[in-house]
N, C-alpha and C positions, 0 to 999 in steps of 0.2 A: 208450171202452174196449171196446165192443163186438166190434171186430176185431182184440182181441187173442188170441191162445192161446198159454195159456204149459201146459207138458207138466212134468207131477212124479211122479216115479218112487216109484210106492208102496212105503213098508215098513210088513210088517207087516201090509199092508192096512190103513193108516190113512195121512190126509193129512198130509202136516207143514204145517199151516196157518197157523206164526209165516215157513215159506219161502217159501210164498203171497203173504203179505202183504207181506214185501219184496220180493219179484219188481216186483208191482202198485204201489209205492211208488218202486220205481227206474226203470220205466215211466213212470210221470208227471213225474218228473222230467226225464228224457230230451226225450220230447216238448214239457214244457214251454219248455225250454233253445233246442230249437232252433228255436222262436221268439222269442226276447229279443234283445236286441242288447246292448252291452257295456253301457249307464249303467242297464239297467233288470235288468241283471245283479249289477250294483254294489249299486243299491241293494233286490235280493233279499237279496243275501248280509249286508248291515246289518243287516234287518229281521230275517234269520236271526239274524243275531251277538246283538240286541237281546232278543228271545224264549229264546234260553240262557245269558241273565246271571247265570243262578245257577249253571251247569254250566261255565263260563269265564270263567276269570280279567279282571284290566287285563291285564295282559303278552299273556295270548294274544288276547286280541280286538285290540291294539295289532299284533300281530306278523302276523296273519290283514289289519288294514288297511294294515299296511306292502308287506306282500306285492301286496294289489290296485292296490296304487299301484305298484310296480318292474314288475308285472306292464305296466301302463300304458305304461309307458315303451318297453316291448321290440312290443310287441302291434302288425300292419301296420297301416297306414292305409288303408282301404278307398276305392278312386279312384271306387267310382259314388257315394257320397252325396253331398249337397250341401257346396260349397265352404265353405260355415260351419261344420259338423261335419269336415271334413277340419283346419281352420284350429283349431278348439277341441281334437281331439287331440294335432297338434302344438305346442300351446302347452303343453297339459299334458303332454307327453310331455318337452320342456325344461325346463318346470320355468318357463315366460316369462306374466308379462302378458301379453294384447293387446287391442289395441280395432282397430273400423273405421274407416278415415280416409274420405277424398273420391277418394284414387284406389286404395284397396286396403286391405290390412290390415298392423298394425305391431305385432311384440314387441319386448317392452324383456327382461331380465333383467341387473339393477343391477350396473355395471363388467365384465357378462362379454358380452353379447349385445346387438344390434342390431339388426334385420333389419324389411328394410319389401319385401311383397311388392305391384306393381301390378299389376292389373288392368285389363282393358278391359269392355266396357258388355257382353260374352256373359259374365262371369266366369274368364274366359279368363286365366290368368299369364302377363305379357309381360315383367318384368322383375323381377328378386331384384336390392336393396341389401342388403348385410352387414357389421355393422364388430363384430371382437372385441376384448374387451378396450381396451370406450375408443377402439379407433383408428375413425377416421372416416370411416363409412357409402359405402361403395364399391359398384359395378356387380359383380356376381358370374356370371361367363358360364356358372360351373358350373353354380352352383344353380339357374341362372336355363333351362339346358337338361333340368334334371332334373323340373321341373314342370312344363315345358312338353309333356314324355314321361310327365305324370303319374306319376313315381317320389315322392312323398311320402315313401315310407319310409324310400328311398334316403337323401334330405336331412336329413331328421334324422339317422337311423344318425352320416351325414359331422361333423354340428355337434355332434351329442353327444360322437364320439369326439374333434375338435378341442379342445371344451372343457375337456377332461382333461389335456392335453397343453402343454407348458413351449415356448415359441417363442424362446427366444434366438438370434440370430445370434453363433456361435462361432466359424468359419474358413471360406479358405478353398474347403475342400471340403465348405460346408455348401449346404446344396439351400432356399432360401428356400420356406418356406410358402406356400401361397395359400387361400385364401377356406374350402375343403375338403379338404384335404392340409397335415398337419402338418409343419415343416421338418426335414428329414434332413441327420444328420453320416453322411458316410464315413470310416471311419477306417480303412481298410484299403484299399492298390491293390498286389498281386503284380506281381513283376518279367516274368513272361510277359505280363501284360495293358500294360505300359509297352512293352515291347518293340513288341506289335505296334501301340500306338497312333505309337511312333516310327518306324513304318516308311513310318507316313503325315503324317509332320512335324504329330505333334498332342501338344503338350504341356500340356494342361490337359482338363478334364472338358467334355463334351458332351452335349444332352439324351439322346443314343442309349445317352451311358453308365450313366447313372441305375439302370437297371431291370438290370441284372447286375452292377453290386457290394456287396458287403455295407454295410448302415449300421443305425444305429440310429436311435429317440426317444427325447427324453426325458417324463417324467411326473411327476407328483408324487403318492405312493400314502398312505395311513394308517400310521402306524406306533403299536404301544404305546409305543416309548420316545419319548422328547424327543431329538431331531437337532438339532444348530445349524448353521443356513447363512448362508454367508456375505449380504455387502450389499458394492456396487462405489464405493467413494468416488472423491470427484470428483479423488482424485490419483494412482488410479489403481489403488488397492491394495483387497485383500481384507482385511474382516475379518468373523470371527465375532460378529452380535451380536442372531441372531432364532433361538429357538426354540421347535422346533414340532413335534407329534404324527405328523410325517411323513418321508418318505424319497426319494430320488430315485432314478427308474426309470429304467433304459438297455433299452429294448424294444429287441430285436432284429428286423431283417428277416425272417433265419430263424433256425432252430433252427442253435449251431454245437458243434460235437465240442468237449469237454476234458478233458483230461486230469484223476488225481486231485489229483498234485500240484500244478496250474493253479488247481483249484478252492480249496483250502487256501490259497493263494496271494491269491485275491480273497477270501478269507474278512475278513481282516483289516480291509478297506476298505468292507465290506456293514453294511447294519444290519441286514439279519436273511438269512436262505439262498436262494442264488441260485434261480428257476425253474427243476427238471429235467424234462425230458421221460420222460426213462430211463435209464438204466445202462446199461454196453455197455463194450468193450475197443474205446478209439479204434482199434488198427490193424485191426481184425478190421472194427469198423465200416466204414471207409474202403475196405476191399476190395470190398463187395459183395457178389457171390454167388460170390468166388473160394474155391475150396475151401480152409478152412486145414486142415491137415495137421499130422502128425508134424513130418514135414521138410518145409516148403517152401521149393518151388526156383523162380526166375522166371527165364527169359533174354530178354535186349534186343532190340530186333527194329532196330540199328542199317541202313542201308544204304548203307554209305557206304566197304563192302569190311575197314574194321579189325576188330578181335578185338570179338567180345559178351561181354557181360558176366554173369554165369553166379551169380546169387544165389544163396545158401542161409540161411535165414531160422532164428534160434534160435527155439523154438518157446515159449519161458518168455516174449518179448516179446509175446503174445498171452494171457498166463493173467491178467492182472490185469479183474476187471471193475467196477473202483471210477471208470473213465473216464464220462462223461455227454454226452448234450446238453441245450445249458440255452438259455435265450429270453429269460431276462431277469436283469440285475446289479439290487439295490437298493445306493447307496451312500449313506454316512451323513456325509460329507464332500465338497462339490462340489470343493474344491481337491485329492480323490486324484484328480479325474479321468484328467490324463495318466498317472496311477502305472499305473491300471487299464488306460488303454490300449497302454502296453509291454506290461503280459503278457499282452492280446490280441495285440499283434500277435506277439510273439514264439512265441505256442502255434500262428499261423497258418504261421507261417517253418518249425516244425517236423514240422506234418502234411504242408505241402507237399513237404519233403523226400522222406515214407512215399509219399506221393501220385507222387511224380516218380518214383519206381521205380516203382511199378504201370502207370503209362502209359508208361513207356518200353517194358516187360515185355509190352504189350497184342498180340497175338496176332489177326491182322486174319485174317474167315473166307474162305477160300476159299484161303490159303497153300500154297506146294507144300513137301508133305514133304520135309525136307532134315536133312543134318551140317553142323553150323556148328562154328567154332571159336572157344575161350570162354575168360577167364580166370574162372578158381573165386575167389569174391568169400564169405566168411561176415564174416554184421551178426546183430550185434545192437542191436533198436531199444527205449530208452526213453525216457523224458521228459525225465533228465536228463543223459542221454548216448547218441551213436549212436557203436558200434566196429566198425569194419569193418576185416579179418584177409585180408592177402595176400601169396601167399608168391613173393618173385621169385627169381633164378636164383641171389642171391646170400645175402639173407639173409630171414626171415619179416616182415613190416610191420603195423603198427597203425597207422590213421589214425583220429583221437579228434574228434568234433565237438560243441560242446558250447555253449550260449550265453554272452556275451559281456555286459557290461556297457554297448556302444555300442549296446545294441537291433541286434546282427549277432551272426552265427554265427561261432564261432572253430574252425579247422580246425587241429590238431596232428598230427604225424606222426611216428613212433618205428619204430626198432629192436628187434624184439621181442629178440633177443638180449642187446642189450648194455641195454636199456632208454631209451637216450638219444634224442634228438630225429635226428632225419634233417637237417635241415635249416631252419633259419629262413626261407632264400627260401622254399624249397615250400612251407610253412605259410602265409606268405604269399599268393602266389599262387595255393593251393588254398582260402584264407580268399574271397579276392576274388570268385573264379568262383561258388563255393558262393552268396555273398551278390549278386551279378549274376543268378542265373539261378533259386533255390532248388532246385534241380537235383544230385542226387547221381551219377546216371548220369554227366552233361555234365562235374560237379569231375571224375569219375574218368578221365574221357576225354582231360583236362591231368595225369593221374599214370602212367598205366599204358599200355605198350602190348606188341604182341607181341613185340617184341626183350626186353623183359626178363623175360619170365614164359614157365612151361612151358604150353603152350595145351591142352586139353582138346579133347576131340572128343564135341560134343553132338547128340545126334538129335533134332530138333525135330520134336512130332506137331502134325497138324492143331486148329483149334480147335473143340472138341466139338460135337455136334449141340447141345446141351442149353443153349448157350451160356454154357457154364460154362468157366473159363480151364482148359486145358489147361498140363502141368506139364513142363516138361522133363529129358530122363533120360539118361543117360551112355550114348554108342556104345557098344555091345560087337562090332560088326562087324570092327575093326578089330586 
């Protein structure tokens, strides 16, 4: 303690000699620590626990040893000590037996874990076997690259999360498991992304496609209440007949936008409230850093010589902010599965729609200032309906878009005057394209052209320094 100096700001002109003494007390401490290493640390903190048994409870000395042990579990593996001590952390870090064999070391953990690592005569890991869950002890190329890179931490991290995690094979479009990667359902593929995989005559999924489409996991988490999940009898049918303090998890890939009414929706089917990130007005979200406005206006950046198409945006479609992103469903019924995933997919059919106007409306920098000519398009966008109001040479039009009970989007078209339907073909028609492309721009590009509409003359500016969308604003040159 000799080269220490600790500075105390006199009051008074006298010492505070009780601040002294903790100074020189939290000093010792310090320096003690960071000579100790984690098990001589452990059992300081005991011997502490044990010495204030009158000052702390069972519960808290319980809860202080629960802690050193979660603590354990997360804490890295240090690659320079010896292969024994790295082996002794990872076993307790799992939660596994282990002993030494003749060519290496082996953990057990009873119906869930397996794993036997070889060695060679330097200590050296040359091979990881793995079997989960009972299934029968395999070569693991992962795990077996991951210590050979001295990543320990890496490996457990992989095995702890795997063990958490439900592996059934569902459809399909599920992504089988391996050794360290838990298996993924996609439950979502957009008509843009089919499109362009048919352009290259590829009708099923590919490894390349894996990593850019949404999917989930599943889990199984705690629950207070009692869930009953089904059991798959050998005739083929569900039924209910195991219950248990738990709930099933749809971990998403990422965080995805929805709506309020979306969520109210999956309420029903959840045992308890979905994961939110945060709050937010999905169309607001989805724009970016596009400025929302009073009035916003978007125009089409077509090239193809026909009329653009000249949005003006009610601005009440942006004032709600009960919309969310969420990360994860708990449902409390495995059989609502498919229920849950029509109203994903159907909340994704309807952002894409928002979506499909903003990149159509995309404002590429370097543009030459130009008058374009435009039909005046006003939408209103909600969740449970999108109306978009155009006026032809004959009479004003409403075209109503609204979900559909086939998991498609139903497209109706009216007379604002007389109220009645325009047409069944067109509805038709404009039903199909809408549901082919999710595409609102594209349906309207099979309704509207310049022979029937008064066309407008719009000055289109550049796209801002600040790269923020630039708005488009009525010619008055003319």
């Amino acid at each position: 303690m000799s080269n220490i100096q600790l500075l105390e700001r006199p009051r008074r002109k006298e010492l505070n000699l009780e601040h002294l003494d903790q100074e020189m007390r939290m000093e010792q401490v310090r320096q003690s620590a960071s000579k100790m290493d984690w098990a001589s640390f452990g059992l300081a903190v005991r011997k502490n626990l044990l010495e204030k048994r009158n000052t702390i409870d069972a519960d808290g000395r319980r809860d202080v040893l629960n802690g050193i042990a979660f603590m354990k579990t997360r804490l890295p593996i240090d690659n320079t000590v010896p292969i024994e001590e790295r082996v002794q952390i990872l076993a307790d870090s799992l939660r596994c037996e282990h002993m030494k064999t003749k060519t290496g070391w082996k953990f057990n953990r009873e119906g869930e874990i397996l794993m036997e690592l070889i060695t060679d005569a330097a200590d050296q890991v040359s091979k990881v076997n793995i079997g989960l869950w009972n299934n029968p002890v395999s070569l693991s190329p992962q795990a077996t690259e991951l210590l050979q890179n001295e990543k320990w931490t890496e490996l457990r991290d992989c095995i702890a999360d795997n063990l958490s995690k439900y592996d059934s094979e569902l459809s399909s479009f599920y992504l089988k498991p391996k050794d360290l990667r838990q298996g993924r359902l996609y439950y979502m593929v957009d008509p843009i992304f089919r499109s362009m995989c048919a352009k290259d005559s590829t009708y099923s999924l590919s490894k390349e496609n894996y990593e850019h489409l949404p999917y989930f996991e599943f889990a199984f988490v705690n629950h207070d209440s009692t869930c009953t999940l089904p059991e798959y009898d050998e005739e083929g049918k569900w039924s209910e007949t195991v219950e248990i303090n738990a709930a099933i998890c749809l971990k998403f890939s990422k965080g995805i936008i929805i709506s309020e009414s979306t969520r109210k929706k999956l309420a029903k089917f959840c045992a308890r409230n979905v994961t939110i990130r945060h709050y937010t007005n999905c169309y607001r979200y989805l724009a970016g850093d596009l400025p929302i406005q009073e009035n916003l206006q978007l125009i089409t950046q077509f090239t193809d010589g026909n009329a653009q198409q000249w949005y003006s945006i009610n601005p009440y479609s942006f004032s709600n902010e009960g919309d969310c992103v969420i990360s994860e469903i708990y449902l409390k019924r495995l059989q609502d599965f498919h229920l849950v995933i029509e109203i994903l997919r159907n909340e994704a059919m309807h952002m894409s729609f928002w979506e499909s106007m903003l990149a159509a409306c995309h404002e590429k920098r370097g543009s030459v200032e130009r008058v374009v000519r435009a039909i005046k398009v006003n939408i209103s966008i909600f969740r449970d309906k999108i109306s978009i109001a155009l006026k032809t040479k004959q009479a004003p039009i409403l075209v109503r878009i609204t979900d559909s009970r086939t998991l498609e989007a139903k497209v109706e078209v009216f007379n604002v005057e007389t109220g009645l339907p325009l047409s069944p073909k067109v509805d038709e028609i404009l039903s199909r394209k809408l549901n082919e492309t999710w595409s609102i721009p594209i349906m309207l590009t099979h309704f509207v052209s310049g022979d029937d509409f008064k066309l407008e003359k719009v000055h289109v500016p550049l796209r801002a320094g600040d790269r923020k969308e630039t708005l488009a604003q009525p010619y008055r040159g003319f």
